[in-house]
Backbone as ProteinMPNN parsed JSONL, in Angstrom:
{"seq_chain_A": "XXXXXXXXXXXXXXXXXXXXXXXXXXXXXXXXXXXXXXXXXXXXXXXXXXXXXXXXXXXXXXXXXXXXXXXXXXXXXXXXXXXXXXXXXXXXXXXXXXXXXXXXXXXXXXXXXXXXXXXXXXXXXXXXXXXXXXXXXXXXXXXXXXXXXXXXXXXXXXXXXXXXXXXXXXXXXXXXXXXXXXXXXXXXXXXXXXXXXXXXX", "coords_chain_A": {"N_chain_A": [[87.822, 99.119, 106.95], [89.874, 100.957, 109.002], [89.992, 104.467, 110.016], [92.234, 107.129, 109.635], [92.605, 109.909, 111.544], [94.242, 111.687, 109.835], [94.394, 111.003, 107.675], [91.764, 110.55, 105.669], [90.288, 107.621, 105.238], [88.701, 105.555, 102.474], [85.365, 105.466, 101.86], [81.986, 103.591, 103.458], [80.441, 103.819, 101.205], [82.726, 104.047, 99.299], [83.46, 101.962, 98.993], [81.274, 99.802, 98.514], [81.297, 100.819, 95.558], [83.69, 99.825, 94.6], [83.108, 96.998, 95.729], [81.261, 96.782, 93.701], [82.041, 97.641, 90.94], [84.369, 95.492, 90.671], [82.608, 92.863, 90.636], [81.468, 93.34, 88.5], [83.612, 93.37, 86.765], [84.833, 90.395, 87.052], [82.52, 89.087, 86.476], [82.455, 89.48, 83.805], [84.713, 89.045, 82.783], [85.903, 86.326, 83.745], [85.047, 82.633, 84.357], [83.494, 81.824, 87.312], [82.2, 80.123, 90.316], [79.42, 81.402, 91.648], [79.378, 81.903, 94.808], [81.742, 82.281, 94.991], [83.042, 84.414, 93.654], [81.677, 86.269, 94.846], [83.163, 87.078, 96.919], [85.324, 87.341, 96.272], [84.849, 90.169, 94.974], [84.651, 91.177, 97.261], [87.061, 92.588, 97.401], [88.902, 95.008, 98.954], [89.659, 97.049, 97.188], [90.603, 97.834, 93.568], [90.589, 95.168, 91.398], [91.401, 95.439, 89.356], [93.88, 96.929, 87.028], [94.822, 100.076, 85.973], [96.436, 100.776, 85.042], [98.312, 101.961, 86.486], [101.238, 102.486, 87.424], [102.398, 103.434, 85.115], [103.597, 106.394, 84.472], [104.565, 107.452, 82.325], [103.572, 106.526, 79.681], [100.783, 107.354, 80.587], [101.216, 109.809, 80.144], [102.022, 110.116, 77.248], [99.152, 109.161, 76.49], [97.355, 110.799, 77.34], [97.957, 112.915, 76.014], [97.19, 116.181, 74.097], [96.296, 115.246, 71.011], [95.775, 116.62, 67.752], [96.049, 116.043, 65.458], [95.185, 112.582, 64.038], [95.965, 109.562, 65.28], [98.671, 107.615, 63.788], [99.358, 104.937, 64.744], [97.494, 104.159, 66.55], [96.136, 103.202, 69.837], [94.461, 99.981, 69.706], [90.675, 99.843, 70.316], [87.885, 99.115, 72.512], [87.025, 96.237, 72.015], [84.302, 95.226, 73.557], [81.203, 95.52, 74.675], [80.383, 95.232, 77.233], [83.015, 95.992, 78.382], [83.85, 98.047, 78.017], [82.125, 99.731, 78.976], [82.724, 99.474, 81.724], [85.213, 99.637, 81.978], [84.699, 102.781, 81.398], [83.236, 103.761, 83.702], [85.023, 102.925, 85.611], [86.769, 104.779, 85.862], [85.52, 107.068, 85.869], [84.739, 106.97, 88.35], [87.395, 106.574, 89.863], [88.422, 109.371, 89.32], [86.657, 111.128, 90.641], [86.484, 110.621, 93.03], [89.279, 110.713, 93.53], [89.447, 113.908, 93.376], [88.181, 114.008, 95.444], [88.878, 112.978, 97.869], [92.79, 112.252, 97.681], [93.875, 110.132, 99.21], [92.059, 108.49, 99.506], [91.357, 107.51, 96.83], [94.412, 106.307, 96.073], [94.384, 104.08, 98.024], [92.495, 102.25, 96.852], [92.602, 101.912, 94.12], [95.221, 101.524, 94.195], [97.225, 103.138, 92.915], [99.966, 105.925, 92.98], [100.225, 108.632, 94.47], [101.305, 111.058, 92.753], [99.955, 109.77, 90.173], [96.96, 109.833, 90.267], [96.582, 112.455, 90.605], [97.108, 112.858, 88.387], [94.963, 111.729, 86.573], [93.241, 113.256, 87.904], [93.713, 115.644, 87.201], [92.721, 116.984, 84.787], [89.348, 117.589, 83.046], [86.717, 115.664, 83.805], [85.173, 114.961, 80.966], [87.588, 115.002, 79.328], [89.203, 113.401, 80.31], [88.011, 111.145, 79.979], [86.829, 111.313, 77.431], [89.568, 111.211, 75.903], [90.772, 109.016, 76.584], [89.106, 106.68, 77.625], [87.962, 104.763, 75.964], [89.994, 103.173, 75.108], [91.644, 100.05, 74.515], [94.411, 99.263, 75.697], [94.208, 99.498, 78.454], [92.972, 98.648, 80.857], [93.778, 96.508, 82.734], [93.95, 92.969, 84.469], [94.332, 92.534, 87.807], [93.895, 89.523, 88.211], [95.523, 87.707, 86.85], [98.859, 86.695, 85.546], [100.055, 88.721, 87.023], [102.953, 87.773, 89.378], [102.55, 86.168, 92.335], [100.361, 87.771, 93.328], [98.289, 87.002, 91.668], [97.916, 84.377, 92.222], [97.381, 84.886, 95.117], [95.186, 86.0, 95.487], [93.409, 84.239, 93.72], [93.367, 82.224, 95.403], [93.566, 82.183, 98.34], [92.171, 84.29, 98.437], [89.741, 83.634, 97.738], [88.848, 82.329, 100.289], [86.543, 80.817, 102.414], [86.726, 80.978, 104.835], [86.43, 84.026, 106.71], [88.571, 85.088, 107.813], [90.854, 84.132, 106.407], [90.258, 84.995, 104.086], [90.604, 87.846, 104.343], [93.102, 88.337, 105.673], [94.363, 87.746, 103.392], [93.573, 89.352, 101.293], [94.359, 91.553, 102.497], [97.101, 91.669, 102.332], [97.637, 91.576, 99.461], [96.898, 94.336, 99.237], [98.734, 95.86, 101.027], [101.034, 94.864, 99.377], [100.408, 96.024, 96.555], [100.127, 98.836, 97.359], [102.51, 99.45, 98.119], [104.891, 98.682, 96.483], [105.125, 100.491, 94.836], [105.849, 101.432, 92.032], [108.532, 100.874, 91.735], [109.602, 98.3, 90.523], [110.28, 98.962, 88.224], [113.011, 99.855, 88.184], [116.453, 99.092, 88.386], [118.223, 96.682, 90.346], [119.913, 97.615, 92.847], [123.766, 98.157, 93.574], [124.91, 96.444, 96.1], [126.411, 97.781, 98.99], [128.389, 96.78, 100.539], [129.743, 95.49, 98.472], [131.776, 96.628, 97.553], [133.562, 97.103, 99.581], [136.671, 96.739, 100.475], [137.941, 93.287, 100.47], [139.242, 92.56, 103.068], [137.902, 94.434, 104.728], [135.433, 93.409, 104.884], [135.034, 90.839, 106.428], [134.565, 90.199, 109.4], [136.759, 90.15, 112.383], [136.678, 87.192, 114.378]], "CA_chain_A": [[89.132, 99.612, 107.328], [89.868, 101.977, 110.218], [89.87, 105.395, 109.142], [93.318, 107.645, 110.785], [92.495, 111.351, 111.486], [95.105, 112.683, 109.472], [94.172, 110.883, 106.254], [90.308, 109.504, 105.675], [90.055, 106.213, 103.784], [87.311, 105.38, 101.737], [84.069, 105.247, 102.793], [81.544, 102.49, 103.147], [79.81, 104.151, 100.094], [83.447, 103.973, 98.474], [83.815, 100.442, 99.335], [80.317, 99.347, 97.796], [81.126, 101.092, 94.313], [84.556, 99.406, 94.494], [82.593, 95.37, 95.221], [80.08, 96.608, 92.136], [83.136, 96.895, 89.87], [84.866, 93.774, 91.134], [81.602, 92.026, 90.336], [81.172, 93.233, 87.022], [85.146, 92.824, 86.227], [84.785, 89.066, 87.037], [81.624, 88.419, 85.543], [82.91, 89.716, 82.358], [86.549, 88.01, 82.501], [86.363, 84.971, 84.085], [83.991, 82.081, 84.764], [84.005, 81.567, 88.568], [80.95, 79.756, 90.637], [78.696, 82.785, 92.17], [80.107, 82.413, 96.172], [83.77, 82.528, 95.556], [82.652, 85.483, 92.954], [81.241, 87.638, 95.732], [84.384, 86.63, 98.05], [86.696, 88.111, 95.644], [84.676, 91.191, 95.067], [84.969, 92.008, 98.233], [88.793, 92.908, 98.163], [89.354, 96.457, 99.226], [90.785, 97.428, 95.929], [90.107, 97.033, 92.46], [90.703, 93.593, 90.655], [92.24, 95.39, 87.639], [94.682, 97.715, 86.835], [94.365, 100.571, 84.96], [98.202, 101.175, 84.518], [98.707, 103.329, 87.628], [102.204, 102.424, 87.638], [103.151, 103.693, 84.114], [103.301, 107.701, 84.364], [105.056, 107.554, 80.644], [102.568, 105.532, 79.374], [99.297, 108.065, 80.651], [101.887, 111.289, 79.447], [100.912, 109.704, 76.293], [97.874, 108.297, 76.309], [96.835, 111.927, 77.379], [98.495, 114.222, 75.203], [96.284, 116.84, 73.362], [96.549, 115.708, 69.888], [94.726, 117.233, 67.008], [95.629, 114.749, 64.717], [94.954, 111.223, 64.454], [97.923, 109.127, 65.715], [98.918, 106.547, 63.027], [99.379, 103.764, 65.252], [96.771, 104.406, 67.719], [95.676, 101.798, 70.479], [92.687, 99.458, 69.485], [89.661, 100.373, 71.249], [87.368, 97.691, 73.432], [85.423, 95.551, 71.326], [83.436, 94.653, 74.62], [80.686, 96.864, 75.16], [80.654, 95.736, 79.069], [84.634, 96.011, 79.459], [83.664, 99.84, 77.674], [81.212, 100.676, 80.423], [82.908, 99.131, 83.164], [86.363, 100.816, 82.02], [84.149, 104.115, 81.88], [82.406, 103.707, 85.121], [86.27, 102.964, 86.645], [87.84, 105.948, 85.635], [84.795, 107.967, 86.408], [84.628, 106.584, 89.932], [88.319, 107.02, 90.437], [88.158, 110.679, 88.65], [85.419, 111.726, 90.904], [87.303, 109.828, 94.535], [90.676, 111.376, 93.762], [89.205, 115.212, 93.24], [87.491, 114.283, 97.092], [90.133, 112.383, 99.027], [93.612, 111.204, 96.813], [94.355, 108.901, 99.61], [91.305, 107.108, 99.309], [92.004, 107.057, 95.283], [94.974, 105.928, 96.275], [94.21, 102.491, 98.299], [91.536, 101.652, 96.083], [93.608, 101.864, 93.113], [96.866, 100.728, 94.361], [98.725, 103.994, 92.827], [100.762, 106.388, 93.268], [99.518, 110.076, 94.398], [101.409, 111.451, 91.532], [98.636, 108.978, 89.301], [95.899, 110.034, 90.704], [96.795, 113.749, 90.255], [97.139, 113.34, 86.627], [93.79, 111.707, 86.318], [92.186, 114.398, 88.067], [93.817, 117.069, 86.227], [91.891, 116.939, 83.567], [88.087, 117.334, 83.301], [86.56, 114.484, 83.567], [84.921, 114.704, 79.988], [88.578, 115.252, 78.482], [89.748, 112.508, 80.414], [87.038, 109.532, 78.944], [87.123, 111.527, 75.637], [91.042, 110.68, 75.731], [91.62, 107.191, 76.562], [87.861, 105.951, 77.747], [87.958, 103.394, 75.133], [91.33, 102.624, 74.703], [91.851, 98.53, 74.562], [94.962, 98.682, 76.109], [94.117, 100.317, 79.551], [92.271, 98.161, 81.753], [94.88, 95.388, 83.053], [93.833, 91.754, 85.148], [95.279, 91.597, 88.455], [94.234, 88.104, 88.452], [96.692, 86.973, 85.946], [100.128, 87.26, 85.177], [101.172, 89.239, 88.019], [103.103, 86.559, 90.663], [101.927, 86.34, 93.654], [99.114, 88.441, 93.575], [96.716, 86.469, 91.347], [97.907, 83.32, 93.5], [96.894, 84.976, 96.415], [93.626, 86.383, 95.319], [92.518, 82.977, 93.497], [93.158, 80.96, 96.348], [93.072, 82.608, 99.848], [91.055, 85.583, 98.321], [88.36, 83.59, 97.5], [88.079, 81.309, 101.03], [85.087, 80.756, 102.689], [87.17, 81.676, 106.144], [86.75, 85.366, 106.283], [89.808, 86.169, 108.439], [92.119, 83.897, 106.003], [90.292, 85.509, 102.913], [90.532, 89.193, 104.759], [94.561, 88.569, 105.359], [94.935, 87.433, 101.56], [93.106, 90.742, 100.831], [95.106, 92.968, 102.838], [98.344, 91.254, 101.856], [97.736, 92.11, 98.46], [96.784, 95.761, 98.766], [100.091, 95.642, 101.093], [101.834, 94.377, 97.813], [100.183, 97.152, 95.481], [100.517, 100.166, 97.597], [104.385, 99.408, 98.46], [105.342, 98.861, 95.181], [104.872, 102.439, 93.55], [106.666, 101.633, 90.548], [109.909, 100.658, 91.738], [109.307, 97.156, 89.827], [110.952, 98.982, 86.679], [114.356, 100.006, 88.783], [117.466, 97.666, 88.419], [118.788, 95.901, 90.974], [121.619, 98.4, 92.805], [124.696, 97.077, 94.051], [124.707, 96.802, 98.062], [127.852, 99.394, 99.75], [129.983, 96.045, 100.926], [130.869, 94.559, 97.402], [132.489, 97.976, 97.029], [134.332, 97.475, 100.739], [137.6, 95.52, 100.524], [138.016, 92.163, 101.194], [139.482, 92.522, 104.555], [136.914, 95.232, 105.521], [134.214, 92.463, 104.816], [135.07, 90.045, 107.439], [134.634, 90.514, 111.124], [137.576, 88.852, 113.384], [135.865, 86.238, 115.884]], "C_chain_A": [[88.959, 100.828, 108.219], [90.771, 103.355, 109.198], [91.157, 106.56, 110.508], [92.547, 109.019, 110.329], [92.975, 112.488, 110.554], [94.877, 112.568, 107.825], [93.177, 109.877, 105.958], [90.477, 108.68, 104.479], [88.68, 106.868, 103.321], [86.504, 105.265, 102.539], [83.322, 104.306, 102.497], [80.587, 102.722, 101.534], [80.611, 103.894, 98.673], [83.676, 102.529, 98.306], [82.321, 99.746, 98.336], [80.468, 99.595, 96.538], [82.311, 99.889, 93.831], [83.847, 97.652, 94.274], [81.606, 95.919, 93.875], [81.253, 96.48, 90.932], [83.271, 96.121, 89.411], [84.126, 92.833, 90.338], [81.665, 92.388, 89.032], [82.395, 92.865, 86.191], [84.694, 91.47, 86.019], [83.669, 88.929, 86.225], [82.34, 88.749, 84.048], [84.168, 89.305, 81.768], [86.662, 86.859, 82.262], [85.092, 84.446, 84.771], [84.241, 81.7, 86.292], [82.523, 81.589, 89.332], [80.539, 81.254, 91.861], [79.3, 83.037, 94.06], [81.743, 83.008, 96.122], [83.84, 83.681, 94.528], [82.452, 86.683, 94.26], [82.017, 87.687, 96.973], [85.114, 87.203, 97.634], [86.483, 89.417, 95.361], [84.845, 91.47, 96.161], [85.674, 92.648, 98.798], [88.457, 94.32, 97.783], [89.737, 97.378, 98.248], [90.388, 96.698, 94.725], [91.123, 95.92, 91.714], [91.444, 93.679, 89.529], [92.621, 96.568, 87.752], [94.536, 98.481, 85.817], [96.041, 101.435, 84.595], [98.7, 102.774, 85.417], [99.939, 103.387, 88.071], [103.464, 102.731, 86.547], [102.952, 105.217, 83.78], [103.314, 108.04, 82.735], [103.717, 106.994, 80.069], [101.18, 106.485, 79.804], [99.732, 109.458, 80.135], [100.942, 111.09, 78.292], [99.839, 109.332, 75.68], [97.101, 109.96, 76.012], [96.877, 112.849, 76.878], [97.228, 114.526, 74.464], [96.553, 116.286, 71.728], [95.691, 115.84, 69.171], [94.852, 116.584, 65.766], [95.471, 113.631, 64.926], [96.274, 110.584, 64.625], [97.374, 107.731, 64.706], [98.376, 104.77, 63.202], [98.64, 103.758, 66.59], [96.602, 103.016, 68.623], [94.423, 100.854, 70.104], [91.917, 99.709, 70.789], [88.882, 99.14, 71.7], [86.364, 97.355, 72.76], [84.355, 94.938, 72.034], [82.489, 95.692, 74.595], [80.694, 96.965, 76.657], [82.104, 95.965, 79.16], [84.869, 97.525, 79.076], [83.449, 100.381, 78.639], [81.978, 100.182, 81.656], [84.268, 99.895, 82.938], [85.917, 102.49, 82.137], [83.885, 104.675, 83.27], [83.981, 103.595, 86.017], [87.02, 103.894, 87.022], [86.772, 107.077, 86.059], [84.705, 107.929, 87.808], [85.974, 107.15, 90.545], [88.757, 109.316, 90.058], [87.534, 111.583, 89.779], [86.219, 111.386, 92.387], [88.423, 110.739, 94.793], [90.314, 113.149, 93.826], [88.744, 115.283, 94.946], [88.458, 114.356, 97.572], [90.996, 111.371, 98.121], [93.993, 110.491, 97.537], [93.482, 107.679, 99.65], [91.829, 106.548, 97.517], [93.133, 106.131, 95.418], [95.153, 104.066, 96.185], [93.535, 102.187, 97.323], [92.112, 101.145, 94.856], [94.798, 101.104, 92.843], [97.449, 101.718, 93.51], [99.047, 104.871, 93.399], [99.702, 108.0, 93.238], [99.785, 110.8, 92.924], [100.105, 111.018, 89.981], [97.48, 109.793, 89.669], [96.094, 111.722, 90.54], [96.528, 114.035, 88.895], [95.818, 112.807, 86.296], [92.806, 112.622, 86.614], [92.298, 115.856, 87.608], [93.339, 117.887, 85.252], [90.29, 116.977, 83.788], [87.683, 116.13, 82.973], [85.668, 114.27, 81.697], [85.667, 114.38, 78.921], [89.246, 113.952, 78.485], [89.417, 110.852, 79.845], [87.506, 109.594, 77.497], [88.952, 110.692, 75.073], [91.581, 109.105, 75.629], [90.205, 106.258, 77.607], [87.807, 105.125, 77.487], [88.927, 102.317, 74.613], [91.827, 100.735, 75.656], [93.296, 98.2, 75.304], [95.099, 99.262, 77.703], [94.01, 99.524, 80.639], [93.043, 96.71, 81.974], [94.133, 94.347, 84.292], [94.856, 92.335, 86.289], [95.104, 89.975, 88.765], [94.881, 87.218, 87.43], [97.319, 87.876, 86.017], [101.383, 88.234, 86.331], [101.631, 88.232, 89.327], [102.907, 87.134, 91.866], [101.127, 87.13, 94.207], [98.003, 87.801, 92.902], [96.739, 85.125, 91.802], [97.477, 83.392, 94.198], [95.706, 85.351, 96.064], [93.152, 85.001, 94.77], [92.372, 82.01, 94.246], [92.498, 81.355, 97.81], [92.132, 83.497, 99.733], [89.678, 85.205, 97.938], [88.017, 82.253, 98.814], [86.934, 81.458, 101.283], [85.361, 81.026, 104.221], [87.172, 83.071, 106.277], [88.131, 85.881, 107.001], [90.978, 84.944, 107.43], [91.749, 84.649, 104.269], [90.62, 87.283, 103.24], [92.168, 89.46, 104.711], [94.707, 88.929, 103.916], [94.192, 88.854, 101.032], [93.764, 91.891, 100.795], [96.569, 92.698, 102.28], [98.773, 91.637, 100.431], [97.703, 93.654, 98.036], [97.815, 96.392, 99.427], [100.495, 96.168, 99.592], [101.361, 96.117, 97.046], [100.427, 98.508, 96.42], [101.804, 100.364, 97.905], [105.069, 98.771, 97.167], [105.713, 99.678, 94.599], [105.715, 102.351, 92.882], [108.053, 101.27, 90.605], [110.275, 99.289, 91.267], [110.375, 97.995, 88.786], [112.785, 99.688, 87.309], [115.476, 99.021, 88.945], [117.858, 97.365, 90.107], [119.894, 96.787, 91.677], [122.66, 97.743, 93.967], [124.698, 97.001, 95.88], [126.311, 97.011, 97.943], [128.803, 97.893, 100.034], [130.621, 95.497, 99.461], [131.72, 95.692, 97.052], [133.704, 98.271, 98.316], [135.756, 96.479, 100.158], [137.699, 94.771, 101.533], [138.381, 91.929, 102.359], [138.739, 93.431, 105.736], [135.569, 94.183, 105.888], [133.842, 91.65, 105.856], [135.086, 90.317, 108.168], [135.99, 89.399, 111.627], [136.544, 88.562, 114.345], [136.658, 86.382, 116.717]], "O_chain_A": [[87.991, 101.584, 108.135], [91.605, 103.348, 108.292], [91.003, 106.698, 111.721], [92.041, 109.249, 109.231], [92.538, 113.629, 110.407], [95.034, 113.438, 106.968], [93.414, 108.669, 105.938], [90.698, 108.902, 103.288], [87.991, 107.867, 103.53], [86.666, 105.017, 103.734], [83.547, 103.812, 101.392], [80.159, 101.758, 100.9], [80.131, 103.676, 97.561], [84.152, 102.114, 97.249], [82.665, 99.136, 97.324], [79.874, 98.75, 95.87], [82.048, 99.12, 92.906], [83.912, 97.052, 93.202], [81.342, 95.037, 93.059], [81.379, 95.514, 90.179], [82.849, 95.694, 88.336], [84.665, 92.094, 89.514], [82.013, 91.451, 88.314], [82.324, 92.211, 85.151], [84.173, 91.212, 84.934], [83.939, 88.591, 85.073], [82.677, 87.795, 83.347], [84.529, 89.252, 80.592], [87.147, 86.264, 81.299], [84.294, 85.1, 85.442], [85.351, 81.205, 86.488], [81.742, 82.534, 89.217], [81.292, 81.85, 92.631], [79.576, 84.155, 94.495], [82.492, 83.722, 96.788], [85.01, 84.06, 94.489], [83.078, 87.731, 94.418], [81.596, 88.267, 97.974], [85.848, 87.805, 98.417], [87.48, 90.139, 95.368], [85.502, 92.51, 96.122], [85.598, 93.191, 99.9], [87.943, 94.744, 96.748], [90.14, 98.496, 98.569], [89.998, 95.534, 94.632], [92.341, 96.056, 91.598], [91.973, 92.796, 88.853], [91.98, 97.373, 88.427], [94.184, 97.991, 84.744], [96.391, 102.455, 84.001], [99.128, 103.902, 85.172], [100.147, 104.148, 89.016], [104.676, 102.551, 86.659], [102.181, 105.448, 82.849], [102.466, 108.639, 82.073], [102.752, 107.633, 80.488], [100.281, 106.153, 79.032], [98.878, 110.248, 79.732], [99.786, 111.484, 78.136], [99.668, 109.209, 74.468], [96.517, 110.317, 74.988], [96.054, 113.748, 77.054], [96.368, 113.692, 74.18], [97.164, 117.155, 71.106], [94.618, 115.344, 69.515], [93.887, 116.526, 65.004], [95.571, 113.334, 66.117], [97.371, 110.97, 64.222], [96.325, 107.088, 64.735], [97.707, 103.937, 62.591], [99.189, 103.371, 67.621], [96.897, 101.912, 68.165], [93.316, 101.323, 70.367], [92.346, 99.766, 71.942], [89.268, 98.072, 71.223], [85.221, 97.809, 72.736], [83.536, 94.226, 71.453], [82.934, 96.835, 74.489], [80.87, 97.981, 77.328], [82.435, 96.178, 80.327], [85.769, 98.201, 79.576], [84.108, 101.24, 79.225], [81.632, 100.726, 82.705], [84.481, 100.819, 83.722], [86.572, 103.314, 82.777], [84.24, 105.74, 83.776], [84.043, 104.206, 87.084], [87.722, 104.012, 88.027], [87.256, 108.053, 86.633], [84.588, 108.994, 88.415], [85.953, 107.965, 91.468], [89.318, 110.147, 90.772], [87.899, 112.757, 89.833], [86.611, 112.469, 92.821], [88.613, 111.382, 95.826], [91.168, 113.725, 94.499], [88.887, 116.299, 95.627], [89.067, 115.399, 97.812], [90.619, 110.255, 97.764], [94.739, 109.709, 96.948], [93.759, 106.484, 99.756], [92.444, 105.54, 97.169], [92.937, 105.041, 94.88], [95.558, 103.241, 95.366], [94.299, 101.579, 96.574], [92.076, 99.938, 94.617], [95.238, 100.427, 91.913], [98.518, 101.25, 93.12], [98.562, 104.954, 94.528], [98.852, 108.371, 92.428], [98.901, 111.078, 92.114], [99.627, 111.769, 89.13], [97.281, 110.638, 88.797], [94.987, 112.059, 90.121], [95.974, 114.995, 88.359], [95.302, 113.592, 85.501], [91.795, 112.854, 85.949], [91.516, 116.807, 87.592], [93.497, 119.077, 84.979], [89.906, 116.354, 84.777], [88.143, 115.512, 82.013], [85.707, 113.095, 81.33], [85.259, 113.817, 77.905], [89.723, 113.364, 77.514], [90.104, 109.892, 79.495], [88.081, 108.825, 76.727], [89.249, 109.916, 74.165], [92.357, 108.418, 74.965], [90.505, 105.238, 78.228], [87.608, 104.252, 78.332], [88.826, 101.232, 74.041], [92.151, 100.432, 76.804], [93.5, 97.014, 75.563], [96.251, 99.447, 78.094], [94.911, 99.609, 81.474], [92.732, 95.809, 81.196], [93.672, 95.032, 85.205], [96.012, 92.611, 85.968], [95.921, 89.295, 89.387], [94.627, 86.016, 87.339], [97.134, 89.066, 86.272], [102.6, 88.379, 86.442], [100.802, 87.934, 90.187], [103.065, 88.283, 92.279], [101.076, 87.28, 95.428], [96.864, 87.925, 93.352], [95.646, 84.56, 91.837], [96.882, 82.391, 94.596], [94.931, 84.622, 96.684], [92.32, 84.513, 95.536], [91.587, 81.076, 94.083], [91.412, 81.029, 98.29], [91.29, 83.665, 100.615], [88.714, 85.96, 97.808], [87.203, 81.362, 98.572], [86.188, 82.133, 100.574], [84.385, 81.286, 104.925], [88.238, 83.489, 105.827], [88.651, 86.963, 106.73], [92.115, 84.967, 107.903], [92.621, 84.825, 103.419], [90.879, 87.962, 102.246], [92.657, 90.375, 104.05], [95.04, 89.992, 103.393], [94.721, 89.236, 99.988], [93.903, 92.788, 99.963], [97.151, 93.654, 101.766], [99.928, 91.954, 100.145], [98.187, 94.167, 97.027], [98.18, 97.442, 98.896], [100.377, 97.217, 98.959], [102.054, 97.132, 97.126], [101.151, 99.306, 95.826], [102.225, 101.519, 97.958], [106.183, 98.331, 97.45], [106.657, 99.633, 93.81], [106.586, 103.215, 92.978], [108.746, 101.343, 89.59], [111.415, 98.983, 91.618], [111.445, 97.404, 88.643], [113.621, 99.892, 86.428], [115.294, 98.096, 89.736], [117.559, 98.231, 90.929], [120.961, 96.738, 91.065], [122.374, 97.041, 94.937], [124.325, 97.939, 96.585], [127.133, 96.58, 97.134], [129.985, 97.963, 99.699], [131.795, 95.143, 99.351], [132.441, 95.519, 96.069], [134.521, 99.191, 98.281], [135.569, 95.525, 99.404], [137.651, 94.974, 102.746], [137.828, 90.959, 102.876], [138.808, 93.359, 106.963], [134.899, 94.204, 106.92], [132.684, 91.588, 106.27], [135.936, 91.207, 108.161], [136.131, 88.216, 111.316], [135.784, 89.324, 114.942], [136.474, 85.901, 117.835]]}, "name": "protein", "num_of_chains": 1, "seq": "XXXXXXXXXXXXXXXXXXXXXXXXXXXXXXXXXXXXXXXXXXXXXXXXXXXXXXXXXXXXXXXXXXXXXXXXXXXXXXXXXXXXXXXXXXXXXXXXXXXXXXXXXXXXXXXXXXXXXXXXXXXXXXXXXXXXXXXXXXXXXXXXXXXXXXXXXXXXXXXXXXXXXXXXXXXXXXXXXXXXXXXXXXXXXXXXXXXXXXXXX"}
């Protein structure tokens, strides 16, 4: 990706940590034959969500508390989906303190996100929710039309129709920022009267 003056992407160094992820995400998810594996790591952006679109949701996660919480989250009975959730949050931890617009793309959230992860030292921030089982979210399920487009076009063997389906998606996630949980608001003419509505021909 072309890098603007005013705000440096990632770098090819950021881009290589990002396919090592990828790769270890998938291997550890989902069975998928080894080319169309290293086709899908290659998207710009990580493969899984670490809930960069739920501020409420990391308030809490993060809070100081000094007792034990009742109903805590279960923790990752994986040991790789441990280390690879460690290694994600350390990577993005460590990205967003450089450059939050690279954090940003890579991520798919919101500056505000990426602020609150780096607010924290990074020892406070593992110690906190490191292990926590409900963190580390699939985008290749469940979300429409993003794990469509990554399982099909994102894993061609054309690179400029798997490179669209790449960018199309990180499109999608960076123009989103959370406005998914906002209703529906009414558009200004159902509020005009009926004779304002119509044009004369």
């Amino acid at each position: 990706m072309q890098e603007s003056g005013e705000y440096p992407g990632p770098s090819l160094d950021d881009y290589a940590n990002v396919q090592a992820l990828n790769s270890a995400f998938i291997k550890a998810t989902i069975d998928m034959k080894g080319p169309q594996r290293g086709r899908l790591a290659a998207a710009p952006f990580l493969l899984f969500s670490l809930r960069e679109h739920e501020l409420e949701w990391w308030d809490g996660a993060l809070a100081d508390r000094r007792q034990g919480d009742l109903m805590a989250a279960p923790e990752l009975s994986s040991p790789e989906l441990c280390r690879l959730q460690t290694a994600a949050l350390s990577f993005l931890w460590q990205l967003g303190r450089r450059n939050l617009y690279a954090a940003r793309i890579i991520s798919g959230g919101t500056i505000a996100w990426c602020e609150k992860i780096t607010a924290l030292p990074l020892i406070t921030l593992l110690d906190r929710i490191g292990t926590r089982g409900d963190l580390m979210q699939s985008r290749l399920d469940g979300q429409v039309g993003i794990s469509e487009r990554l399982l099909g076009d994102g894993t061609s063997s054309s690179q400029n129709v798997r490179r669209s389906s790449h960018l199309a998606v990180l499109q999608t996630l960076l123009t989103r920022s959370g406005l998914d949980s906002y209703t529906r608001l009414p558009a200004a003419a159902c509020r005009m009267p009926a004779a304002m509505q119509v044009l004369d021909k």
